[in-house]
C-alpha positions in Angstrom: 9.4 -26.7 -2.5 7.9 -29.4 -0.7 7.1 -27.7 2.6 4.4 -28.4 4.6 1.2 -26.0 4.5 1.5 -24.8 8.3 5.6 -24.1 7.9 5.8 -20.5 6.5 7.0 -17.6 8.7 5.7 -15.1 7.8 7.5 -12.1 7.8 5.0 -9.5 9.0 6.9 -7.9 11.2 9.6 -6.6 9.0 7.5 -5.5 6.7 5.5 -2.9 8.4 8.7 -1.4 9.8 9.5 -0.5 6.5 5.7 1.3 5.6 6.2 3.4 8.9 9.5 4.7 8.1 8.4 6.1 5.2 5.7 7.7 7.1 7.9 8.6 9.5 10.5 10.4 6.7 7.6 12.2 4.3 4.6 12.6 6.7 5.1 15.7 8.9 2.9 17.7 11.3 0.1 19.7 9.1 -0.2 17.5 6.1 -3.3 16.5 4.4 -2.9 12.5 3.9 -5.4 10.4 1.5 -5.0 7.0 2.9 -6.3 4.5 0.4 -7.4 1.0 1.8 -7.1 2.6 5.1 -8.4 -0.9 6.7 -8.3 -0.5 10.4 -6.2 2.3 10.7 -3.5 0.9 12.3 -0.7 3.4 10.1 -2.8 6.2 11.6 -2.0 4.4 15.3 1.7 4.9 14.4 1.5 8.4 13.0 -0.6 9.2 16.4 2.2 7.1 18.1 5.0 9.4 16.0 3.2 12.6 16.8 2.0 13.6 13.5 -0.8 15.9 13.9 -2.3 15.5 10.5 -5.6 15.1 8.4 -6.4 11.8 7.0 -9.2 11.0 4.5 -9.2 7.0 5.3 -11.2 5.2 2.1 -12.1 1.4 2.5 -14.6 -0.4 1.1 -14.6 -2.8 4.3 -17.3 -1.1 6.6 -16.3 -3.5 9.7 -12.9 -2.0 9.1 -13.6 1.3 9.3 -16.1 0.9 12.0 -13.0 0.0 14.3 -11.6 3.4 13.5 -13.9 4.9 15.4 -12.8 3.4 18.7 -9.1 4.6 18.3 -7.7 7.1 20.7 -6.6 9.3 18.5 -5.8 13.2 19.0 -3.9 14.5 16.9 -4.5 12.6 13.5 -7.7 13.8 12.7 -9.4 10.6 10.7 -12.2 10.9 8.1 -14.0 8.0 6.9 -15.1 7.6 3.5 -16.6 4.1 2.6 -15.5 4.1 -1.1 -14.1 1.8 -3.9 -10.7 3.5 -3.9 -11.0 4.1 -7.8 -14.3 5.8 -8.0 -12.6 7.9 -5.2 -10.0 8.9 -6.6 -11.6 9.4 -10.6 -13.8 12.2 -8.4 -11.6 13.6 -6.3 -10.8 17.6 -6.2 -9.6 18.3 -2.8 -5.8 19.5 -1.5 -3.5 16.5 -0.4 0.2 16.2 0.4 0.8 12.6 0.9 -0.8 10.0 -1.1 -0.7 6.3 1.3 -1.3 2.6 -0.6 -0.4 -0.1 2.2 -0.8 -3.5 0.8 -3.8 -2.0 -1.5 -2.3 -1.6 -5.4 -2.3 -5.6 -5.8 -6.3 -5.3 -4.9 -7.2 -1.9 -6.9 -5.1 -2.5 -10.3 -6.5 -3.7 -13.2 -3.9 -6.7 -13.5 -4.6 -7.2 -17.1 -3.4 -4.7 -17.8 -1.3 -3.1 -15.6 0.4 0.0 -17.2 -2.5 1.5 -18.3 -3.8 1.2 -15.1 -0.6 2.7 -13.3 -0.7 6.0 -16.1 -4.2 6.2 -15.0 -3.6 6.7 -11.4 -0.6 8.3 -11.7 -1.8 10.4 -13.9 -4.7 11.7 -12.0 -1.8 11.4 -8.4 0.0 14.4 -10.7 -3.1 16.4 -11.1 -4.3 16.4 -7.0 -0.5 16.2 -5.8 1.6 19.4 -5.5 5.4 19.4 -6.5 6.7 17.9 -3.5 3.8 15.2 -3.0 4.3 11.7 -2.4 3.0 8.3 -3.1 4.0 6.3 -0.4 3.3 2.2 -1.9 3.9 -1.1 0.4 3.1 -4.3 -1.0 4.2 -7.2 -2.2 5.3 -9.7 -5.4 6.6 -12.7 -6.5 9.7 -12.6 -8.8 10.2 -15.0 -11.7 12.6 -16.5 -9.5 9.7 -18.6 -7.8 8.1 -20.9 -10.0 4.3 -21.3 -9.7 4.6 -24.6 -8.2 5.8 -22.8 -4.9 3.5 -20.3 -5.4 0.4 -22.6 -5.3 1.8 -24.4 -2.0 2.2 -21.1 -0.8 -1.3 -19.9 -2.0 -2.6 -22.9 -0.1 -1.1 -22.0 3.2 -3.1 -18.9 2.8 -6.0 -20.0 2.2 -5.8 -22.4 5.0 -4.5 -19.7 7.3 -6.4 -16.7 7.0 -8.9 -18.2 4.0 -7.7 -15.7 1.9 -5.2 -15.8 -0.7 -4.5 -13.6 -4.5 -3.7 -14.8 -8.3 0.0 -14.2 -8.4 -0.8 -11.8 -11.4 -2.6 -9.2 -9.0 0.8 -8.0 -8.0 2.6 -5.1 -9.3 6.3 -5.9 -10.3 8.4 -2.6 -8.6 10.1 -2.5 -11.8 7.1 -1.6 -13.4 5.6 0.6 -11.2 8.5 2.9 -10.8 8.9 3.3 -14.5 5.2 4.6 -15.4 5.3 6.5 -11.9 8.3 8.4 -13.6 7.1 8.4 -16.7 4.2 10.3 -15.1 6.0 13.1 -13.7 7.3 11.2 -10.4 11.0 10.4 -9.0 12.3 7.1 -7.1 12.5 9.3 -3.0 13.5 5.9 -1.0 12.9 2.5 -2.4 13.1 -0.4 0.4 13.1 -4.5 -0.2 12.9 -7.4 2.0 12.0 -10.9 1.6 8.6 -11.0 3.6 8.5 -14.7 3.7 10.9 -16.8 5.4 10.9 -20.4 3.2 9.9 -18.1 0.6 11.3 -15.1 -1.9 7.9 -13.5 -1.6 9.2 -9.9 -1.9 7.9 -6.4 0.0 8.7 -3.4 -1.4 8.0 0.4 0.2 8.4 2.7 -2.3 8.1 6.9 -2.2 7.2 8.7 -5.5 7.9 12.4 -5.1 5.7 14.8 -7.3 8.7 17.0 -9.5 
């Protein structure tokens, strides 16, 4: 691929859609949401925008981020802010939850050297603070084998010179994999969407809902 660096569309649009319909199918009124990597809250503007009167504990480690959460006119999703490494928050964690929210966060909180372990980890501890009927609701994105690491380095390279930021191809979670340890922990597949999320590009975006049995 021999694309200029400013001639990617990205796909952005697309790819959120699919995130909030999941929210919209396994969020309801009530529920007590963990939102990990909760950023700037703009999944809790469209649970607000759906109606969801819920309780959300929002955990970032980006304190700008969260600071804009404050400023959001929001009613009925009732927002707390924990400024956290999403691990160490979760390794302590003891409250109830219901729905369990990774948007674009598992390809920055996995140990991608060794990824399995680090999915039976989390899942693991997902089955202990999940009850039957809980869900992990994952968006994010990967690379199939399919693109060869030369069009992933042009591609990194539009990154970096777009929004000077820009992950090892390695950080990302293969679906494949992540839906076999999440049901090897005690999970099942509820609704698995995939799009391309890169025009010139098969950069993939995946939403997938794990259902606690």
């Amino acid at each position: 691929m021999n694309k200029p660096n400013n001639e990617y569309e990205m796909l952005f649009g697309q790819c959120y859609e699919l995130i909030q319909s999941a929210l919209r199918c396994y969020v309801q009124s009530g529920n007590r949401v963990l939102d990990l990597g909760i950023n700037n809250g703009n999944l809790e503007m469209h649970l607000e925008a759906e109606a969801i009167d819920c309780k959300v504990i929002g955990v970032d480690t980006d304190a700008e981020a969260l600071a804009k959460i404050a400023s959001l006119d929001l009613f009925l999703v009732d927002v707390k802010i924990v400024c956290a490494d999403a691990n160490e928050f979760v390794t302590g964690f003891t409250g109830e939850i219901d729905n369990v929210i990774l948007s674009a966060t598992l390809h920055e909180i996995n140990d991608y050297e060794n990824q399995a372990e680090y999915l039976r980890w989390f899942f693991g501890r997902m089955a202990e603070v999940l009850p039957s009927g809980g869900n992990v609701i994952v968006g994010d994105f990967y690379f199939p084998n399919d693109v060869t690491d030369e069009q992933y380095r042009s591609f990194k390279a539009f990154q970096l010179q777009a929004i000077a930021h820009a992950d090892a191809r390695e950080k990302f979670v293969n679906p494949e994999l992540l839906t076999d340890i999440a049901c090897e922990c005690g999970f099942h597949v509820a609704k698995y969407d995939e799009i391309r999320a890169v025009k010139e590009l098969n950069r993939r975006y995946y939403t997938v809902v794990f259902e606690k049995k």
